[in-house]
N, C-alpha and C positions, 0 to 999 in steps of 0.2 A: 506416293500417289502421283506428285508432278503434278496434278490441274491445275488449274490455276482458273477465281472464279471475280467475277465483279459485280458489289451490290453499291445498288444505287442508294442513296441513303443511308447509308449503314452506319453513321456518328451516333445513333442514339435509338431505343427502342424497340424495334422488332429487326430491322436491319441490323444493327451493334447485336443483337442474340446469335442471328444468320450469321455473322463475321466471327463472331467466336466460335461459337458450335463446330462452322468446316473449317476452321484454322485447326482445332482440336484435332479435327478427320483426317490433317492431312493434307488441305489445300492451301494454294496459295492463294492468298485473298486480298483482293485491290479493292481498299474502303474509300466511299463517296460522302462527300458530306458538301453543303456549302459554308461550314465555317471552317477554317482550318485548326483551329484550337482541340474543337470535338473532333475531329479525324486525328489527330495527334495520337488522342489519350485513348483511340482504339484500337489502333497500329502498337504502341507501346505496352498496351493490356496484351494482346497478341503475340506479342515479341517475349514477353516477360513468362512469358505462356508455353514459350518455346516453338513458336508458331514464324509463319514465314508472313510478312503483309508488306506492304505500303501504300500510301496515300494521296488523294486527289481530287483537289477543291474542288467541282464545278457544279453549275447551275444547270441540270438535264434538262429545262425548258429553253435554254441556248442552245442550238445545233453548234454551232464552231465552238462553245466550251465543251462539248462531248465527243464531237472530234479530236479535240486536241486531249483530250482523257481517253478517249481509246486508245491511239495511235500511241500515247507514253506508255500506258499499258504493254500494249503489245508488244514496245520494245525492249522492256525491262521481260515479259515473262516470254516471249515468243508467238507466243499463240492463248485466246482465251475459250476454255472448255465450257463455260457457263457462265452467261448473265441472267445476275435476280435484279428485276426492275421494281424496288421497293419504294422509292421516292414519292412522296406525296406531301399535302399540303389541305387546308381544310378554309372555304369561305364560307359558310354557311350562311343562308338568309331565305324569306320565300322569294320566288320569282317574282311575284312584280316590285319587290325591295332592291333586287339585285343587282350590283352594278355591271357595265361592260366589263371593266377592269377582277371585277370577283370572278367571272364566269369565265375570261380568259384565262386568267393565274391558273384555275384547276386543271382544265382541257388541258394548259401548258404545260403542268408537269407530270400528271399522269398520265394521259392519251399522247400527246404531242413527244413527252420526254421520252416515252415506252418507243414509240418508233425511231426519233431518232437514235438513240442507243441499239434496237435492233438491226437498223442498217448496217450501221456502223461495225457496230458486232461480227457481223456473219460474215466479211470475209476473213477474218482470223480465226475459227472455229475449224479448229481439225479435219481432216479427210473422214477420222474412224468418229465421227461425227461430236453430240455436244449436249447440253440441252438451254432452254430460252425458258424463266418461269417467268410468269409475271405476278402482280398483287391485285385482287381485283376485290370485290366487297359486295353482302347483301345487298345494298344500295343498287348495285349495278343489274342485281340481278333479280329484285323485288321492288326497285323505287324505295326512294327515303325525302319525307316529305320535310323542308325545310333546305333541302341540297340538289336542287336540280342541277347543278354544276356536276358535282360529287360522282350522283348516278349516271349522268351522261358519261362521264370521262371512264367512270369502271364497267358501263354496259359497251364501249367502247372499248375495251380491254380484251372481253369474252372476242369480239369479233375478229379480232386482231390471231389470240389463240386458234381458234375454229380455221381461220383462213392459213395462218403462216403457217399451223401441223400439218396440213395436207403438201404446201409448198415445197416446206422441207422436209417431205418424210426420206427422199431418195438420197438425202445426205446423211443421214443417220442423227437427224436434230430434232429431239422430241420439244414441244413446244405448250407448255401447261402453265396454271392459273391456281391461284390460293387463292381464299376469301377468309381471313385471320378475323376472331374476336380474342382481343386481348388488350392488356389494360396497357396503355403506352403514353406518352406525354402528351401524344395526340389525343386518344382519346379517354385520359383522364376528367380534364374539364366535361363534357361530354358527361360521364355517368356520376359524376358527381353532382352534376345540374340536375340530373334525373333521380340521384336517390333523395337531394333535397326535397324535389318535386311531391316525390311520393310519399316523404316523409310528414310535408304539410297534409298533404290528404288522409294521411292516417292509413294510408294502403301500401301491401305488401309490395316488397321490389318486384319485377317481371324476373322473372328465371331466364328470359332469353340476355337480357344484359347483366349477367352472372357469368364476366367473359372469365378467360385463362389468363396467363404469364406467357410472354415473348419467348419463353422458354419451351412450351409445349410446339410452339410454331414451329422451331429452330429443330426441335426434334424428328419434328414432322418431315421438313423439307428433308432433312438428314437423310432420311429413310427413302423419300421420293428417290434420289439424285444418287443411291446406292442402287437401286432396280435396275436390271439389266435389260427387260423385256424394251424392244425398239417401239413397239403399239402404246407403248404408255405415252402417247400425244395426244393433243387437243382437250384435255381433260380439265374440270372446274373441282377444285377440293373443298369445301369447308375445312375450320380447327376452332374449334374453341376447346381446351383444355384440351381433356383424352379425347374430345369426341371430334372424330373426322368423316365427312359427310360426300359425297360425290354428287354431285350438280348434275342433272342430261340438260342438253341441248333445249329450245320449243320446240313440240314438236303440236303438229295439227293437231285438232281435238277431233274434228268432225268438218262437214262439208253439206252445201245443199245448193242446187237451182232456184228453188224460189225465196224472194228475198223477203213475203210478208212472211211464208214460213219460217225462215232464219231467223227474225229478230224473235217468233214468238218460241221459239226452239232456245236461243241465246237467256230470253228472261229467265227461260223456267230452270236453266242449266247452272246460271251463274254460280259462285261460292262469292262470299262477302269477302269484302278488300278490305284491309285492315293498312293504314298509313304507321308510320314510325322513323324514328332517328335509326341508321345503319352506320356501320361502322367495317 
């Protein structure tokens, strides 16, 4: 195959799936991590595997550490055919608990990291073009109450997609979006707080947090990143296990001139909001 792909993240969890999975396919894969220990034993699983990798500490909320991990990148493989911006990080609190330092952490490595790695990326990205995924979340795309960092940084994400696929469509770089449920270090504590929860209540688990395996994800993308079709840009996926979901766009509901008519149009229309932890 010759690609050669870079995930952000990729020491542990759903990243480490993605690093094995296309090493399996065939690519060459540049693992991120910010510990080097964990990037070690991925690169090594990989190689052991018969797989081609190597590795590279940095912190994607650093622009000059993603610089300097691109550019090594590209010099060891040539050129990179795809970046998965997996990298995240989780502060969780309601907004008026929240601190500056919480609400920048996240912005910084899910929104902030995603571009700069995009930049950086696209001018080593082939003539016969590439693709750009990113990781984005219910949260971003429903609100998750308890995580206004979270949701910001992955409603943030969508816009990034929506805007760069039309950018690059003349390059031949399609530009797509996952929104993964699956159980990961991350979000183990997470539904473990919540089956406790439910457990004291004496009520049943919710079926929506009855996520998958990093493994269903990894298969998923697989599949993505084998399609030939060049319109498969701008696109939002769901995965949780077998079940893979496509996101549209907002799109307008309705429209009016008069505005006492609007709100009483608005009342009668509404569907009830329902708050929850996303993932």
């Amino acid at each position: 195959m010759n690609k050669t792909v870079l995930i952000t993240g990729s020491s542990r969890g759903i990243g480490r799936r993605l690093a094995l999975q296309l090493a399996k396919n065939g690519y060459r894969v540049a693992v991120n991590g910010t510990q080097q220990a964990s990037i070690d034993r991925v690169v090594a699983e990989i190689r052991q595997n018969g797989g081609e990798a190597s590795g590279y500490c940095a912190n994607v909320a650093d622009s000059a550490q993603v610089t300097a991990m691109i550019q090594a990148v590209a010099m060891t493989y040539g050129s990179i055919d795809v970046l998965i911006h997996n990298a995240g990080n989780l502060q969780d609190r309601k907004c008026e608990q929240m601190t500056d330092e919480e609400w920048k952490s996240v912005i910084d490595v899910h929104l902030n990291g995603a571009f700069y790695c995009i930049r950086r990326v696209l001018p080593y990205i082939p003539d016969r073009g590439g693709d750009i995924l990113l990781v984005t979340s219910t949260a971003g795309l429903n609100g998750s109450v308890g995580q206004v960092n979270y949701s910001a940084a992955k409603a943030g994400i969508l816009g990034i997609v929506w805007t760069l696929a039309e950018e690059q469509r003349h390059r031949h770089i399609r530009v797509n979006a996952i929104a993964p449920a699956a159980l990961t270090d991350m979000t183990r504590p997470v539904i473990e707080h919540l089956k406790e929860k439910y457990a004291r209540r004496n009520e049943p688990f919710p079926a929506y947090w009855d996520v998958g395996d990093p493994e269903d994800v990894a298969r998923f993308v697989n599949n993505l990143l084998e399609q030939p079709d060049e319109d498969l840009t701008g696109e939002i996926f769901g995965i949780n296990g077998s079940m893979a979901t496509q996101w549209q766009r907002p799109s307008r509901a309705w429209s009016m001139n008069d505005p006492a008519s609007f709100f009483k149009t608005w009342k009668s229309s509404r569907g009830e909001n329902k708050g929850g932890r996303s993932i």
